[in-house]
N, C-alpha and C positions, 0 to 999 in steps of 0.2 A: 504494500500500500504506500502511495507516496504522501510525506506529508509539510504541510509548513510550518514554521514555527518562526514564529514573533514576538516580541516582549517590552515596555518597557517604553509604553507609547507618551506617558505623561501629559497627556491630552488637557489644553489650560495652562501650562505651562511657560512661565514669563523666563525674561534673562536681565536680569536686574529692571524690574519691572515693565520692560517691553512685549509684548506679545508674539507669540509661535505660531495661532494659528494657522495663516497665511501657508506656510510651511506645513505644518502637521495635514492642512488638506492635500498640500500637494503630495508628501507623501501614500496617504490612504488612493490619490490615486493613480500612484503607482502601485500599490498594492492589485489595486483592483485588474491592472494591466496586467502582472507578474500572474495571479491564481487565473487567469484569462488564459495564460500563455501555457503556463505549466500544468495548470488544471489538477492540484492537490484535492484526495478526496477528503483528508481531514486537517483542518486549522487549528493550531493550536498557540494561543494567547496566554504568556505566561506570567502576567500580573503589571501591575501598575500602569492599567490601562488610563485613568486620571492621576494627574498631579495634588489633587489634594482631596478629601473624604469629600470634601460639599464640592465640587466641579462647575464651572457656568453654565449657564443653559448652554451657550456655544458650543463650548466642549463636549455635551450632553447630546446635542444635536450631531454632531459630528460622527459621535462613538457608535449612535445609532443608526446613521446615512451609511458610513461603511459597513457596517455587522449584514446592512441590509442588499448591499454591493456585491461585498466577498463571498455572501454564505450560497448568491445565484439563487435567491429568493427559496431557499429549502435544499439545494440539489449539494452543495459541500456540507458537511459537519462541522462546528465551531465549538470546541472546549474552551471556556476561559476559567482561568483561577485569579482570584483577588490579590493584592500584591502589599506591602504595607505603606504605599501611598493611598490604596483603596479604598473607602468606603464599601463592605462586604456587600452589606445591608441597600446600600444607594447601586449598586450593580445587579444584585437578583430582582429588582423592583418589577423591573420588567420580563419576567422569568414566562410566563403564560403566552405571550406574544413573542419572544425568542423563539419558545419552542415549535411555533408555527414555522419558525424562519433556521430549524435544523441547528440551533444555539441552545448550547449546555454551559450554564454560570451555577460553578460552585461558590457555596457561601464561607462552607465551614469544614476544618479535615474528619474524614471518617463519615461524610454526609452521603447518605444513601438515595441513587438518584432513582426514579419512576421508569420501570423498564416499558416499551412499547415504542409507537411510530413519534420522531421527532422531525419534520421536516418531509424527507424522502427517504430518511433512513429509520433503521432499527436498532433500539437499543437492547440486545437480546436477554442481559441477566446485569444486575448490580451489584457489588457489595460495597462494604464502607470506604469511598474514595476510589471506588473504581466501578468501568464501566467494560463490557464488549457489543461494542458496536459491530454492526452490519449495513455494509454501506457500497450497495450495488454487488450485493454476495460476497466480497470481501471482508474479514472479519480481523479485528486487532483489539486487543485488551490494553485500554489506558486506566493506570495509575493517577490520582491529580492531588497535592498538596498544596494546598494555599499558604501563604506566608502565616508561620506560627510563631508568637512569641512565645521565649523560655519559658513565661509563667503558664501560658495556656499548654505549652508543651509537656512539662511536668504534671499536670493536670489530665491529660489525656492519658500518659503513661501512665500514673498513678492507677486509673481505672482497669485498662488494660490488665495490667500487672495485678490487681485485686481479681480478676477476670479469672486470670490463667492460676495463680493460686490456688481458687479456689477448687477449679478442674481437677488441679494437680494433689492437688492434697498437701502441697510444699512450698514452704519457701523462696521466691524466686532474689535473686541480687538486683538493688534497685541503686546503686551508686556507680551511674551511668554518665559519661558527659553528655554535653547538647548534641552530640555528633553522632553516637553511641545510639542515644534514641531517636533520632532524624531518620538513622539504618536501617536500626529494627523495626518501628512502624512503615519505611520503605517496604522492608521485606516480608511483613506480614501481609501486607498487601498483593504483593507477588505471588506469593504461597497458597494465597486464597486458589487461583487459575494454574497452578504448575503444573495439573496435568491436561490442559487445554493445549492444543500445537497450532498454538496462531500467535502472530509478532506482538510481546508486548510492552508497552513503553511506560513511561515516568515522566509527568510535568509538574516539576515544581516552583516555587519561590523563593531561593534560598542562596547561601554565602558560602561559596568552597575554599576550604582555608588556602591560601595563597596567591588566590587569583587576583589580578590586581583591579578595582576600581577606580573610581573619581571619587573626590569629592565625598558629601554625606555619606552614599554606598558604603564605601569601605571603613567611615568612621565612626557609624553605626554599630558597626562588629569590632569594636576597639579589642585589640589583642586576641583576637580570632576567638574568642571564648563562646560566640553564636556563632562558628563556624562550624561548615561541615568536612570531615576529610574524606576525599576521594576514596580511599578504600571499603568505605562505609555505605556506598552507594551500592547497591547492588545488581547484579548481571543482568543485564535486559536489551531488548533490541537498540532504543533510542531512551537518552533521557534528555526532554525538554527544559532548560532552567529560566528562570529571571532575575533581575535584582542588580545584576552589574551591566554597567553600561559598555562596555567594549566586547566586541564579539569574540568568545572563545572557545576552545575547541580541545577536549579531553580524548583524544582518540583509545587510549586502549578502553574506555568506559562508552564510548559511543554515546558521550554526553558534550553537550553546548550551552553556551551563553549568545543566544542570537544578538543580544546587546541594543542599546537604543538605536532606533530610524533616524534618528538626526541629533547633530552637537546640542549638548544641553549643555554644558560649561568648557570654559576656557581650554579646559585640560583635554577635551576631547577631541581635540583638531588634530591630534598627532597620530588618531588609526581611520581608517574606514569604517563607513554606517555597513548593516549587510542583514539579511532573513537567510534562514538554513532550509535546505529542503533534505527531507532522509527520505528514502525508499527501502520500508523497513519488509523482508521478503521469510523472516524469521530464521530460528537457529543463530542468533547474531550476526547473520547477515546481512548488513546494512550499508547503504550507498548514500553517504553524507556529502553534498552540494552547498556552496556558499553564495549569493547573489550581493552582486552591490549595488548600494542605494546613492540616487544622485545627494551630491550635498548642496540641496536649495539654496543657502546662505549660511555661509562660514561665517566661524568668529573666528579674527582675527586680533594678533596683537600688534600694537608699536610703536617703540620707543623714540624722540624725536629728541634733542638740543635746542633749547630757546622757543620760546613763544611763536617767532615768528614763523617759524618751520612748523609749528604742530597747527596753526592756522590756512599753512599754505597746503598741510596734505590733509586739512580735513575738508577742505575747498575742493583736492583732485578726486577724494573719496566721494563726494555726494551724487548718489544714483548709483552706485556699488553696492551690489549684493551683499553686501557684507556686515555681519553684527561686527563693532571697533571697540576695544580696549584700547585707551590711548594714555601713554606717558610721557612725559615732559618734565625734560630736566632740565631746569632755570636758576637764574642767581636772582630771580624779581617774583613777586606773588603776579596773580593774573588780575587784570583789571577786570571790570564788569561788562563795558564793550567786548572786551577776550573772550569771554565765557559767554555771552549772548551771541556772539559770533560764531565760537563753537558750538552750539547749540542748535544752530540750524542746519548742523549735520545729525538728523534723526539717527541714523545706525548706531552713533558714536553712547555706550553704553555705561561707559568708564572712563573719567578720566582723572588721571593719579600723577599728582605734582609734587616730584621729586627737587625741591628749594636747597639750593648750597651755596654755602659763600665762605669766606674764609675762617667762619668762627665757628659754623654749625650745619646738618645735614639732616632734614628732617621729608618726614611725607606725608600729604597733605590730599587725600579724594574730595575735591569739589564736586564732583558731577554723578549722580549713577541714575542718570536718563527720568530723571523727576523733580517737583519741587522740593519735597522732604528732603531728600538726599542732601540738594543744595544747600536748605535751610541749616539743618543740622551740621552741615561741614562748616559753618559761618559759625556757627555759634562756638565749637568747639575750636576753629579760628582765633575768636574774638576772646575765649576762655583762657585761652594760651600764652596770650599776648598781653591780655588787658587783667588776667586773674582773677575776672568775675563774670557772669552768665549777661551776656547782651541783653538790653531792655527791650521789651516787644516793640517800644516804637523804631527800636535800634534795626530790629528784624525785621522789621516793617518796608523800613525805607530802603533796606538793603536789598529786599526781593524784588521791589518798584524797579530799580536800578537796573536789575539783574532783569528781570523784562521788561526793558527800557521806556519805563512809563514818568513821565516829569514829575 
């Protein structure tokens, strides 16, 4: 069965307060061209399809224009799992009309889905967190783990583990790591179908210890203590991940990080956006494929010498694709004409004023693509210099200035 896998859409999502939409549609349609092209019989969305639990209506709209694009109105299969950007709850809302349109949203791990016709396919038997679908006689057993915190983790375990006790008549060891039980509820879930002979895979939302992310990702899982280690992962055709934004590629586990469809921070301009296709044929069998994604609008960084120079290349920038981080290193603060000047370069998202002179070396963010930003860099300015918090009419006249009003 061939399948896609995607993750990691953050739909909503700003860059220092600027907007992605514009982008994230363009992406969806390239999606929509790509599952057109290659024609995957099952989609697999592997969390943090919004940027935040309450999303905009926009984003909201969006999420559902494609679900209803990709899925070819019933004829693909769509698993998604919730990611910990997601609102669980604000995802299955629409659970009843998904399932007209061949779309399976999990809420919760261990959640037992409704076997029968979804879409144009079938869902033949369920158990906790898994499914076998049937989809045009082709048949494959997925696994789906939503992003779990430790505490709900241990929680879950804990049940489990009272579960199997009590079967047992025995004691079972419960001083386990996060990684330890991430495995064994993988594997229990395997073990449910191990003696089914059809491809089956694992999609989950989670941090493998050393993989590298960006940014909050990776500092989420400070000191890998919510990671999981590759060994832990257990043998399957395909296992679908989320959670890191760079696409990555585990091959003796025949696991991936499809990574985000487009630059969400600075630091991600250094790899390619991409979606995975596997063609899982079972027995481990698997024909894993990379695609790559256009980059709509890069964010860029760069550093200039003197005011006049960071003036003159945000003049040659405007009408470039491009989101700007700009630095400017000067021996003068920026006047108010400066910064209104630079400001009518909309991409310009950042800009970070590195002042030296012979006595001292400091750095100074006026800008990050809003009023706030500005206001706040003034005051903390004016706090610096003058030892006390600027008077509101002090704030006042300064932002006048600063949008050039007499």
């Amino acid at each position: 069965m061939k399948i896609l896998h995607t993750s990691d859409w953050h739909l909503g999502k700003k860059l220092e307060g600027a907007k992605r939409i514009e982008e994230q549609k363009l992406f969806i349609d390239t999606l929509e061209k790509i599952v057109t092209d290659k024609n995957p019989k099952l989609i697999l969305i592997a969390g943090d399809i919004f940027d935040t639990p309450s999303p905009s209506s926009e984003a909201e709209k969006l999420f559902f224009d494609a679900m209803k694009k990709i899925s070819n109105f019933g004829k693909r299969a769509i698993v998604i799992i919730p990611g910990n950007h997601d609102s669980a709850e604000r995802l299955v809302a629409s659970k009843n009309l998904a399932k007209d349109f061949g779309i399976i949203i999990y809420e919760n791990p261990l959640e037992v889905k409704e076997i029968g016709e979804y879409g144009q396919f079938q869902v033949e038997r369920a158990t906790e967190g898994g499914l076998i679908l049937n989809i045009e006689g082709e048949r494959v057993f997925l696994y789906s783990l939503p992003y779990v915190s430790e505490a709900y983790l241990d929680e879950i375990y804990k049940n489990l583990l009272a579960e199997k006790e009590e079967e047992l008549g025995e004691s079972i060891d419960r001083d386990l790591t996060y990684s330890e039980k991430i495995g064994a509820l993988l594997k229990r879930g395997i073990v449910e179908v191990e003696n089914e002979n059809i491809p089956k895979i694992i999609m989950a939302h989670l941090f493998i210890m050393g993989s590298v992310g960006d940014g909050d990702e990776r500092e989420a899982e400070l000191g890998g203590s919510k990671g999981v280690d590759l060994e832990d992962l257990p043998e399957v055709d395909y296992i679908a991940l989320g959670h890191i934004h760079k696409p990555m590629k585990y091959s003796r586990k025949r696991a991936c990080y499809s990574g985000s469809p487009i630059e969400y921070r600075v630091t991600e301009n250094r790899y390619k956006k991409k979606i995975f296709l596997a063609d899982v044929k079972g027995d481990l069998d698997t024909e894993i494929r990379e695609i790559e994604l256009e980059n709509y609008k890069p964010i860029k960084k760069y550093e200039v010498e003197g005011i006049d120079k960071a003036l003159e290349l945000s003049q040659s920038l405007v009408g470039v694709q491009e989101w700007v981080y700009l630095k400017i290193v000067t021996d003068r603060y920026l006047a108010s004409s400066e910064i209104r000047e630079l400001r009518k370069n909309k991409n310009i998202v950042e800009i970070d004023v590195k002042y030296v002179d012979e006595n001292e070396e400091e750095n100074i963010t006026y800008y990050e693509n809003g009023e706030l930003d500005i206001k706040e860099s003034f005051k903390e300015y004016y706090k610096k210099f003058d030892g006390i918090e600027p008077s509101e009419e002090m704030v006042e006249l300064f932002m006048r200035l600063v949008e050039g009003e007499e």
